[in-house]
Each structure stands twice: as C-alpha cells, then as structure tokens.
C-alpha positions as CSV (number, residue, x, y, z in Angstrom):
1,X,8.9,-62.8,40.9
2,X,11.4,-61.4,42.8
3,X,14.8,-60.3,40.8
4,X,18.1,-60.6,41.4
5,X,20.9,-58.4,42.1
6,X,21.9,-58.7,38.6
7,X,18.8,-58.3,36.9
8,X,18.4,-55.6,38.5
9,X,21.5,-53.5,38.1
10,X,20.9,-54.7,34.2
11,X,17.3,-53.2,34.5
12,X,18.8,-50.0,36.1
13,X,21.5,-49.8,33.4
14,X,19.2,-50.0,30.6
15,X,17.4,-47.4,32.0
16,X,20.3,-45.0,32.2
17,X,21.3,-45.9,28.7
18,X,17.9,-45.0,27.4
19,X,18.1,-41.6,29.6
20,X,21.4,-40.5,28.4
21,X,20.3,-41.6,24.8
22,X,17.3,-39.3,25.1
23,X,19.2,-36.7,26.7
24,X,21.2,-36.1,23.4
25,X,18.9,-37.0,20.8
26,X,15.7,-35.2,20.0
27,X,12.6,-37.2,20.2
28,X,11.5,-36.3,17.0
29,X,11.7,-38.0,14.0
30,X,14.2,-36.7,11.1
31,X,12.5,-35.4,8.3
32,X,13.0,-36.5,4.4
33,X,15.8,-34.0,4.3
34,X,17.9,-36.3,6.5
35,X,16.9,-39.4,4.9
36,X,20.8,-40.4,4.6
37,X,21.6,-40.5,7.9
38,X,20.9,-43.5,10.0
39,X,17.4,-42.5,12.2
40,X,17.6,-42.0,15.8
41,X,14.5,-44.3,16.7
42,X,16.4,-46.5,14.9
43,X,19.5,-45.9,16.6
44,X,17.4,-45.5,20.5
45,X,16.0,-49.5,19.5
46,X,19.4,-50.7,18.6
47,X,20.2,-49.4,22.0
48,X,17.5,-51.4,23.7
49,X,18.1,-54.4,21.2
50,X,22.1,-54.6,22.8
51,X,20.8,-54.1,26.2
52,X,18.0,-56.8,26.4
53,X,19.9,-59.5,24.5
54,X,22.6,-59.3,26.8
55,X,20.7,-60.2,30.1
56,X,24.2,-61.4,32.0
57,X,26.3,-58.3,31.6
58,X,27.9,-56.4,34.7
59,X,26.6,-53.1,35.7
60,X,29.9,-51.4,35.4
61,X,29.7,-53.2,31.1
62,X,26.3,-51.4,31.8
63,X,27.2,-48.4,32.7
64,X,30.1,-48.4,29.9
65,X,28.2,-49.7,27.2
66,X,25.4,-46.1,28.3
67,X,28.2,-44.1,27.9
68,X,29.8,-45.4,24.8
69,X,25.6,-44.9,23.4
70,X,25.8,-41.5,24.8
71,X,28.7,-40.6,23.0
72,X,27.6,-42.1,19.7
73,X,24.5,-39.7,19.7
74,X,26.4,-36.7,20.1
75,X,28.3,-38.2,17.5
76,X,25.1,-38.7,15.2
77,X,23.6,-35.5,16.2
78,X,26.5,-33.4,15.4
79,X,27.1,-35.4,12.3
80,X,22.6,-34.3,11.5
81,X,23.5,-30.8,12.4
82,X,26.6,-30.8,9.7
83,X,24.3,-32.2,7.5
84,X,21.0,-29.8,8.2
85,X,23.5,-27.3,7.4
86,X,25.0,-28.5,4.1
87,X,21.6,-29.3,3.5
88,X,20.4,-25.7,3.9
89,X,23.4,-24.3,1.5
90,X,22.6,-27.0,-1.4
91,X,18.9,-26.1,-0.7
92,X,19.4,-22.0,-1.2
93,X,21.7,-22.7,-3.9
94,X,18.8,-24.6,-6.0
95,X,16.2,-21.8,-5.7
96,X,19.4,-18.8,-6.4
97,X,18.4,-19.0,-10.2
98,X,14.9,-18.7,-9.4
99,X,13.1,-15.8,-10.7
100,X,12.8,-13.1,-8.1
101,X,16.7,-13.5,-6.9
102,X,17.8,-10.0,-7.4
103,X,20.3,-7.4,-6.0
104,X,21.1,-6.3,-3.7
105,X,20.0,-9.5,-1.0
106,X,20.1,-12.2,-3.7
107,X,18.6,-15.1,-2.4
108,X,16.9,-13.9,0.8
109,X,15.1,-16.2,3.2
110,X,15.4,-15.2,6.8
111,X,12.9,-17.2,8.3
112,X,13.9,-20.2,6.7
113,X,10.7,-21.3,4.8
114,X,12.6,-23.0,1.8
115,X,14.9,-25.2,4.1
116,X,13.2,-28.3,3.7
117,X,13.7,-27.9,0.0
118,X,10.1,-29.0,-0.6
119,X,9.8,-27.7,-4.8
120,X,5.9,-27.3,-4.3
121,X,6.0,-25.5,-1.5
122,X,8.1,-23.0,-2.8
123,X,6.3,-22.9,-6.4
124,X,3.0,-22.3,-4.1
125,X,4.4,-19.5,-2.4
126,X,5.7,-17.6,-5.4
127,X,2.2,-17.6,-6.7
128,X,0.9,-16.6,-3.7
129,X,4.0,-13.8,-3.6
130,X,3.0,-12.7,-7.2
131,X,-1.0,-12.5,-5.8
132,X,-0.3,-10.3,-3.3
133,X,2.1,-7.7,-5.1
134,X,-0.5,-7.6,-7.9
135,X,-3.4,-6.6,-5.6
136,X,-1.3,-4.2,-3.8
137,X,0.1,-2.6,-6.4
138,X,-3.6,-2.4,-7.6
139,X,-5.0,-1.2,-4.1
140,X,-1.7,1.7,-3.9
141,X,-3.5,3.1,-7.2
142,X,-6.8,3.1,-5.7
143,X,-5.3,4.8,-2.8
144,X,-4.4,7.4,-4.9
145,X,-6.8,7.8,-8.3
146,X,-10.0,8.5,-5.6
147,X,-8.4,12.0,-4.7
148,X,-8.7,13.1,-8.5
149,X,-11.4,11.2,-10.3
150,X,-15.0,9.4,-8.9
151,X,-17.5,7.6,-11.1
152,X,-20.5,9.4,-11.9
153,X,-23.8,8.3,-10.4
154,X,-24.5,6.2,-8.1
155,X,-22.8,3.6,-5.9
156,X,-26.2,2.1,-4.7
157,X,-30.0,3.6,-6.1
158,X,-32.0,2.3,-3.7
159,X,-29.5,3.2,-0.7
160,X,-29.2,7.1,-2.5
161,X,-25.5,6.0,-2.4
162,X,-23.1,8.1,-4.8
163,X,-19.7,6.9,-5.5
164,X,-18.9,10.8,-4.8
165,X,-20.0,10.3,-1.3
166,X,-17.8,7.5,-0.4
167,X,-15.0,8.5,1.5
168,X,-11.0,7.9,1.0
169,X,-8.9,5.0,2.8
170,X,-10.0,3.0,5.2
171,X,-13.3,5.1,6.2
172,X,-14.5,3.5,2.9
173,X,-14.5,0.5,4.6
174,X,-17.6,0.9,7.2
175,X,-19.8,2.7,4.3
176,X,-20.1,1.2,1.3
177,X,-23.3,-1.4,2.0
178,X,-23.0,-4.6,2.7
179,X,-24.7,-5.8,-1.1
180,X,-21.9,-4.5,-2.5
181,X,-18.9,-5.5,-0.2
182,X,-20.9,-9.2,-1.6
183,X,-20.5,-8.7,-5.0
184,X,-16.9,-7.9,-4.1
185,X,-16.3,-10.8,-2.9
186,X,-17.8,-12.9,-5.4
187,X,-15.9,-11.3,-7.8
188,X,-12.1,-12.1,-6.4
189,X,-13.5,-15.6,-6.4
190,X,-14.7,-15.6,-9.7
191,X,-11.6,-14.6,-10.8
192,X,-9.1,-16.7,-8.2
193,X,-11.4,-19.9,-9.3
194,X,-12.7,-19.8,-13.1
195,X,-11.3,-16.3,-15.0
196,X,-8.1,-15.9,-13.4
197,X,-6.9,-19.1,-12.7
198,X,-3.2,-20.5,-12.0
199,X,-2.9,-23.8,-13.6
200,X,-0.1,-25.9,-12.0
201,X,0.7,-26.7,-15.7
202,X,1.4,-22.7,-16.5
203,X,4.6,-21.1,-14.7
204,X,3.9,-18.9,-11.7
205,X,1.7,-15.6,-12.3
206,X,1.0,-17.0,-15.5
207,X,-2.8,-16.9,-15.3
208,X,-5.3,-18.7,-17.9
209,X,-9.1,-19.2,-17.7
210,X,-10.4,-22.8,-17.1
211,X,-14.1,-22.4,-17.9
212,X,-13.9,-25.1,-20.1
213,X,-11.5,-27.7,-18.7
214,X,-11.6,-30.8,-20.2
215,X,-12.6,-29.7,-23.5
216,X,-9.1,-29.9,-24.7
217,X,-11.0,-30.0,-28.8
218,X,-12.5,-26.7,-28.2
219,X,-9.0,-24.5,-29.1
220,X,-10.9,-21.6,-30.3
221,X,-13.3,-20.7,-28.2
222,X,-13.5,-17.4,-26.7
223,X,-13.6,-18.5,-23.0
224,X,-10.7,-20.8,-23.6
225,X,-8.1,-18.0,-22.9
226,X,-4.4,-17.1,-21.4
227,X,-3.2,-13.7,-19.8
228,X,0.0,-12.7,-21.5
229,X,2.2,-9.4,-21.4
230,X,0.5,-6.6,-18.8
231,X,-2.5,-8.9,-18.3
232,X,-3.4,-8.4,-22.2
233,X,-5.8,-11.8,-22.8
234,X,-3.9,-14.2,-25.2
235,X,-1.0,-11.5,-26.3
236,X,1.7,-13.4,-27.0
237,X,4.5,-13.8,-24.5
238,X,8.4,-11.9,-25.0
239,X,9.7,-14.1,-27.9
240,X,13.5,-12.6,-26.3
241,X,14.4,-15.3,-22.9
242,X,16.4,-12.3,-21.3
243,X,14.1,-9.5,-21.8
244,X,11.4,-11.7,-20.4
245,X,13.1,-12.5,-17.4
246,X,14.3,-8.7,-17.0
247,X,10.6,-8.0,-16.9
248,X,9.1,-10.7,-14.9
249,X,12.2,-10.2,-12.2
250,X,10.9,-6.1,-12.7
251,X,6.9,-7.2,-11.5
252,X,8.2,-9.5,-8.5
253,X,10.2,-6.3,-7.3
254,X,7.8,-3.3,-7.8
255,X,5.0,-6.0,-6.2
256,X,7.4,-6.4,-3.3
257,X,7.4,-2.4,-2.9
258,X,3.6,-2.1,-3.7
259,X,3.2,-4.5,-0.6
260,X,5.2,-2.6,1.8
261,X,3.7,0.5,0.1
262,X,0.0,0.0,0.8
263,X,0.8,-1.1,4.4
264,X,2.7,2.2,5.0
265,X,-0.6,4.0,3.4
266,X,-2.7,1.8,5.6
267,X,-0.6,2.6,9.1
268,X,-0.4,6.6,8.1
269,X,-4.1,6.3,7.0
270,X,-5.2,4.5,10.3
271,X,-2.7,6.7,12.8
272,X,-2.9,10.2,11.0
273,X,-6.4,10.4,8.9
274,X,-4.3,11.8,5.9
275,X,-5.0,9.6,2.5
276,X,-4.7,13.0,0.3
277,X,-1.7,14.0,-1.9
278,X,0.2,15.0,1.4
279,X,0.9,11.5,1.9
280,X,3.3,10.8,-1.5
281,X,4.1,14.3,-1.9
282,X,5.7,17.1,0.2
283,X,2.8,19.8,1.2
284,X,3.0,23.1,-0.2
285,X,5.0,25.4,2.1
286,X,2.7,27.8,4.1
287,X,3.9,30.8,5.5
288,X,4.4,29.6,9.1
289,X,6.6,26.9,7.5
290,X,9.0,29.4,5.6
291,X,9.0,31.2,8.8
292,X,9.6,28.1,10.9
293,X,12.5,27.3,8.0
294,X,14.2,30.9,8.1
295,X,14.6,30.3,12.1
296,X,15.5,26.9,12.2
297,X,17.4,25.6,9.2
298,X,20.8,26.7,10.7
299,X,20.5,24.8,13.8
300,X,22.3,22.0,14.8
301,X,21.1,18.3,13.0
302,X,20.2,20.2,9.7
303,X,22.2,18.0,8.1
304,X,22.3,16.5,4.3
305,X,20.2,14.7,3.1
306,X,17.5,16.1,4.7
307,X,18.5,19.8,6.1
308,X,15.8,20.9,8.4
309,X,12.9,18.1,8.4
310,X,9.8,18.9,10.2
311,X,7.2,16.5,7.7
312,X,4.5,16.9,10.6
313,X,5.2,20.4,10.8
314,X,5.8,20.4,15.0
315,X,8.1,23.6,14.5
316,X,5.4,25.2,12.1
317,X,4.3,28.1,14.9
318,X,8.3,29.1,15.2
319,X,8.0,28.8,19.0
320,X,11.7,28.7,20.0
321,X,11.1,27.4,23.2
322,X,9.4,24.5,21.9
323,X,12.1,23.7,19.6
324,X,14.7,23.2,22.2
325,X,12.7,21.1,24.5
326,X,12.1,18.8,21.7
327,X,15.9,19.7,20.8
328,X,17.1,18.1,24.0
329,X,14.7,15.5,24.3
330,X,15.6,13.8,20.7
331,X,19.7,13.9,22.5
332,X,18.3,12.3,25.3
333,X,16.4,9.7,23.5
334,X,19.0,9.1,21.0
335,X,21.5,8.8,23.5
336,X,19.9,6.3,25.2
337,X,19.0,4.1,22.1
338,X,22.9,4.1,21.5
339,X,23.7,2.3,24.7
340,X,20.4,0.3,24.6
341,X,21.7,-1.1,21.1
342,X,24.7,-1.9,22.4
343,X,22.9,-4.0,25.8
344,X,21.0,-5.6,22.9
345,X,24.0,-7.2,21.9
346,X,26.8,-7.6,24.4
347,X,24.7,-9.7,27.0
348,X,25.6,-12.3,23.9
349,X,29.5,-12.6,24.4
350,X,30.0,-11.1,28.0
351,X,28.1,-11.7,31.2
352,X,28.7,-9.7,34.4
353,X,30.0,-12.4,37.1
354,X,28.5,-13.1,40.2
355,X,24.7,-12.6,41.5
356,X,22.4,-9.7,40.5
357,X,20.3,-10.4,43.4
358,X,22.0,-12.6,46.1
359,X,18.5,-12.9,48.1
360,X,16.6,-14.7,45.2
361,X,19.4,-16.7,44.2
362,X,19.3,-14.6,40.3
363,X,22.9,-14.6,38.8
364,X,23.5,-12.1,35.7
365,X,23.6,-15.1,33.4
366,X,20.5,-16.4,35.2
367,X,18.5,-13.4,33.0
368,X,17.6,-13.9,29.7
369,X,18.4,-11.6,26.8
370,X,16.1,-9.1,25.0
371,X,12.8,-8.6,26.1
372,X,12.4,-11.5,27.9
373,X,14.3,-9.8,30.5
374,X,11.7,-7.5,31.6
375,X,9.6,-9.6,33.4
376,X,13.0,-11.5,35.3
377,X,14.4,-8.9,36.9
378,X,13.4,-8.3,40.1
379,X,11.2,-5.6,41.4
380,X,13.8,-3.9,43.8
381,X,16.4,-3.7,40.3
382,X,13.9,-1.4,38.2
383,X,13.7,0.3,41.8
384,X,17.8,0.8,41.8
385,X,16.8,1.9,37.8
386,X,14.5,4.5,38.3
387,X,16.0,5.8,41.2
388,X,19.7,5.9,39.3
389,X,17.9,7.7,36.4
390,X,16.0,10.1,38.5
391,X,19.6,11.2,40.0
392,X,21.1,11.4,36.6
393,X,18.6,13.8,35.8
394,X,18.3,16.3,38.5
395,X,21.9,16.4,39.2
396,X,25.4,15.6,36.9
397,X,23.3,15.7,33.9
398,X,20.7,18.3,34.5
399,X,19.7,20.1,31.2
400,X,20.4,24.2,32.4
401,X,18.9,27.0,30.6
402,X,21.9,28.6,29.7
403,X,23.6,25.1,28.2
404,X,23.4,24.1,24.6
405,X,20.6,21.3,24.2
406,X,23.0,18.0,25.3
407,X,25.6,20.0,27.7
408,X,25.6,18.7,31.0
409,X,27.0,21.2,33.5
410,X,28.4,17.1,35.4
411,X,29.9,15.8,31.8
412,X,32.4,16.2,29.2
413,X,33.2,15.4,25.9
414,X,31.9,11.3,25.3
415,X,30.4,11.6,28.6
416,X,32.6,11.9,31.0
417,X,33.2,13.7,33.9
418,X,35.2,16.3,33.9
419,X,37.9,15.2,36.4
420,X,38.5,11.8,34.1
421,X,39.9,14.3,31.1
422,X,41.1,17.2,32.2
423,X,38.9,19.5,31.2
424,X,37.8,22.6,33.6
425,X,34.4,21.9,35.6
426,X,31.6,23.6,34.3
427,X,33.1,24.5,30.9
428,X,30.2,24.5,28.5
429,X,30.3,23.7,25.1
430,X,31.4,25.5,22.1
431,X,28.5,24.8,19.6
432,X,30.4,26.5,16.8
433,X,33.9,24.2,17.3
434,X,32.0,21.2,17.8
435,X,29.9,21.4,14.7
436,X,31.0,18.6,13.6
437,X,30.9,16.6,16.3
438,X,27.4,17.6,17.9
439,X,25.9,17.0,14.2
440,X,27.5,13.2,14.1
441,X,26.0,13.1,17.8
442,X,22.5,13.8,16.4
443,X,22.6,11.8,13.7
444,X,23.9,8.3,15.2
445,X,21.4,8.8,17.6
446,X,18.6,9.4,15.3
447,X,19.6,6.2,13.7
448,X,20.5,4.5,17.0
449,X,16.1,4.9,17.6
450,X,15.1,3.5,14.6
451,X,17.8,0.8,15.0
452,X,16.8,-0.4,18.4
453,X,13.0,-0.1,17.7
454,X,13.6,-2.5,14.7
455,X,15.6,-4.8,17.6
456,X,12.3,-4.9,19.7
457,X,10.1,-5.4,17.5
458,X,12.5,-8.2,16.1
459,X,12.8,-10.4,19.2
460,X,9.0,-9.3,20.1
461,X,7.6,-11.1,16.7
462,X,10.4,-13.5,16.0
463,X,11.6,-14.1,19.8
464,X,15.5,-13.7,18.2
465,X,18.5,-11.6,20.3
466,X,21.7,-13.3,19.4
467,X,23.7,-12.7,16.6
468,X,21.3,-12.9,14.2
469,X,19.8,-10.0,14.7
470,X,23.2,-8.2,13.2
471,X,24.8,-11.2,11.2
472,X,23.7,-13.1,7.9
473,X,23.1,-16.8,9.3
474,X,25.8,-19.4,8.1
C-alpha cells in the first residue's frame, strides 16, 4: 500500500526521534543501583508509544516533539550520572568502617570494584584478599628460611632426590618431580575444601574445618574444629573488641606488603638469579666497593637519604671514565622524563591549534593522548623527531670533555640559550656554586623516571591519561 505524504513524514519523524533518543541514551540497561530512576527502555517505548498513537501529527510537531525527547534524555542521563555519583560516595562510605580501612589511603578502591555496592561481592573478595596475604606472607619466609636450614634426607627415594639438592626461588620450580608438585596440590585443596575452610556463617579469614557438616550433635569431636588467634586450632578469640580489630587490621596490612613483597622477590629472582641474603640485606662491602666509595661519594647526586648508591655495584671497578658516561646519561634521561611527565599531562587542558599534518588531514587534537599516540602520528613526524634529536645532540647540546656532566657548551641555566639571559657564550658551569642546584637537578630527574615509567605502565594496563592519573576521582 502506497503511503501518503503524511504518513510518511510521521514515519520519518519517528525515526529521527528514536535516533536522537539513542544518540543520548546508552543502550544498556541500568543496573539495580539505579533502580530509582525511571529506565531508559522504558523512557525509549514511551517515546514510540507518543509517536504511533498520534498517526495525524505534522512533521514540524514531529520534529518538535524529537527534540523535546532529545532533551529529556540528556535530562535523565545527567540526572543517572548525578545519581551514579552520589551513588558511588554512599557506596564507599558503607564499606569506610570495614576492616582493612587504614591510614594513610583510608578507603582505597581505584578501579572501582565495590561501586555496585554488591555486600557479597565485597565479603568474597576480602576472603580472597586475606588468602592471598597469608600465602604470601608464608611463601616470603620460604624465600628466605631455604638459605639457612634444609630438611634432612630425602625429598624423593626412589628419584635419589635430597631436599639439600633442591635449589632456591624459582629454579625450584622445574626440579622438584612431578609426584610431589601432586601431593602439593592436593594438599592446598584439602585445606581450601575440608580443613581450612571459610564458612559464609564465620567472618572473613575466620577459618573452621567442616569434615563433619551436618552433624551439628557432634560438639566435641576432634575434627569438629575453629582456627582462632595465629592459626592456633580452637584458641579462643581476643575477648577486648579494639585490640581485636587493631590485630586483624595489623594481618590485612603486613599481608598487603607480603604480596607486593614476594612479587618484588619473584621479578629480582627471575631478572637477576640472586634469592640469597643479598636480596633483603645490603652485601658486605668488598674492597673495590670502599675504593669505588672513597672516589665517588663526594660527587654530585650523593645526596641524603641515600649518599652514594650503587646496589648493583656498576661503579665497583672505580673506573672514572665510566662513572661520568653513566653520569651524563642519568641527566639526559632524567631530563627528558621531566618534560615527558609534563606531555603526559598538558595534552589534557591545552591542544596546539591547527593541523599536525596538513596532507593527511591529522589536527593536534585529532591524536589521542598517552600511548595511544604512538601508532597515530605519522611516519614523516618521528622523522622530524629523530632528526631534531639527532641535532640537539651533536650540536647546542653536545656533552664536551672538558664540561661538567649536564653543561651544554649551546645552554644556560634552565636550558636556555645563552643570548635569552644574558649570560656570556660558552661560560661553563661552576659545579661548586651550583651545588645546590645541580643536586635538585639530579634528584627531580631521578624521580621524574620512576614517575613517568609508573604513567606508562598506567595507561598501558588500565588505558587511563587524564586526570586521574594525578588526581583522587570525585
């Protein structure tokens, strides 16, 4: 059937009030959290509901009546995102008097996982929390105990196997047999299942055995048991409600530490081989490391809290020409980790006008921020890069021989050429007077590196470059 002028500009109408309705309002539905707040499937078929019951309107009522829907779900969604927000404060301050909510982050949830304010989910993953720090701080001992006692005898008889022949760390991994890498893992389950089990009637980390569930009349049997005070079976628990929670909030924080610990022992055990006593205390000093100290502790960047720190020992052999080439390449590298923290964040109030490459039609606010950049910008701009940092380096800020590491014979004091302060070309820099100075130099660069490798890896993992990356969220 053929339709009329009218129909049609009513069909076309209801098609642009359901486009701009889904242009504002995510597809989605809202979860329970936004239960009070009218849904927008519901709102997207009142939408349709006033469109089809009014066959006879005018396109231009049409067109109004799209617009005056448009409005109302930027309306609603605002009004959801006010919500989600207020919703998010009220949520974080429910969980604040939780155990675990210490000084000196309080309440710390950066990803977000507790926003839905889901009870269970959070009671899951505070077990799961108290798990973990347990093992690790378990598996930090047994990182450490090894290099000062071993059983006697033998790991495996029939393999020959002594527990003396088993080596530290990870290499332990590919040689004890595969039997007993079983009976490992029959064990944690044994425990996790039947003798250390968490019974959603006990609070978090409060473990109990439930080898005989359902035999509520057997109270005195042996098997029938609870883990109280430093996993004592059925010690009584801290009769005082204040010590109790000093001590529980005391585990939750040294298993927090244990778990970063045991990673750090993993990463220097994996990278470096060392899983001795040189890895949680300072080695003895060796000759060539008093000699190394004599030459170099007065140099500039021995500074407090540290002095002169060399943990890997690179200055050990006292080779002076060594020293300054890695002199001048840590005030190169901490130089430009300075300015690169600072591109990591002013891309995310100020934009460079215009195009960065006319020819492909890329404006500066065409490129995204971070990371993501790299693989936007177009091949001749690294070009223009590495050719700009080439002349930087074999011209106005060529390292000379007879400079202090960091004086450029082209640049001044902050950088900048000599004509722009008044200084004399060429004068070269008084190491002695600018103490001060050179050391603050050193040092912001130094934490400049670790600050922009923590921005990488930040938007790498997480995918976040805006503010924040620098700021607590709202």
């Amino acid at each position: 059937m053929a339709l009329s002028a009218k129909a049609a500009g009513v069909s076309v109408a209801a098609v642009a009030c359901t486009a701009t309705l889904t242009a504002f309002v995510p597809s989605a539905p809202l979860t329970r959290m936004h239960a009070n707040v009218k849904g927008i499937d519901q709102l997207r078929t009142d939408a349709h509901v006033g469109v089809e019951t009014s066959g006879c309107i005018h396109l231009q009522n049409a067109g109004l009546l799209a617009g005056v829907v448009g409005a109302a779900a930027i309306f609603t969604q605002r009004k959801i995102s006010r919500q989600c927000s207020q919703q998010t404060r009220v949520i974080r301050q429910a969980f604040e008097n939780e155990l675990g909510v210490q000084p000196p982050v309080g309440f710390w949830d950066p990803l977000g996982f507790t926003d839905d304010g889901d009870a269970f989910e959070f009671r899951r993953r505070r077990c799961v929390e108290l798990k973990h720090g347990r093992v690790s701080m378990l598996a930090c001992i047994g990182y450490i105990v090894p290099e000062y006692f071993r059983w006697p005898g033998f790991l495996s008889p029939s393999a020959g196997l002594k527990f003396a022949d088993i080596p530290h760390g990870l290499a332990a991994i590919t040689k004890v047999p595969a039997v007993g890498w079983t009976q490992v893992v029959f064990f944690g389950l044994a425990m996790e299942l039947f003798a250390a089990y968490q019974s959603p009637d006990l609070p978090p980390g409060k473990l109990s055995s439930r080898l005989v569930v359902g035999l509520t009349e057997i109270k005195d049997w042996t098997n029938n048991y609870q883990f109280g005070p430093f996993g004592i079976i059925n010690a009584p628990s801290i009769a005082d409600p204040e010590l109790r929670k000093k001590k529980l909030n005391a585990e939750i924080a040294n298993g927090r530490l244990a778990m970063f610990a045991i990673m750090a022992m993993m990463f220097q055990n994996g990278t470096v081989g060392t899983t001795g006593p040189e890895m949680w205390l300072p080695p003895a000093a060796s000759k060539a490391d008093a000699v190394a100290r004599r030459a170099f502790d007065k140099e500039l960047g021995a500074t407090l809290p540290f002095k002169y720190f060399d943990p890997l020992g690179l200055a050990r052999d006292g080779d002076e020409g060594d020293f300054r080439r890695r002199r001048i390449s840590e005030i190169k590298n901490g130089r430009v980790a300075m300015i690169a923290c600072m591109g990591y964040i002013a891309p995310e109030y100020f934009r460079w006008p215009g195009y960065l490459s006319p020819s492909a039609g890329i404006k500066f606010a065409d490129l995204p921020n971070g990371v993501a950049a790299l693989s936007k910008m177009p091949a001749e701009g690294w070009a223009q890069i590495g050719v700009f940092i080439a002349f930087l380096e074999l011209f106005p800020l060529r390292q000379e021989a007879d400079r202090v590491p960091g004086d450029a014979s082209g640049c001044g004091k902050l950088g900048l050429p000599y004509f722009l302060w008044g200084g004399a070309s060429g004068t070269k820099c008084d190491p002695v007077g600018s103490e001060r100075s050179l050391n603050a130099e050193l040092n912001n660069g130094r934490l400049a590196m670790m600050a922009i490798t923590g921005m990488v890896s930040q938007n790498v993992f997480l995918g976040t470059t805006g503010p924040e990356m620098w700021l607590p969220g709202s």
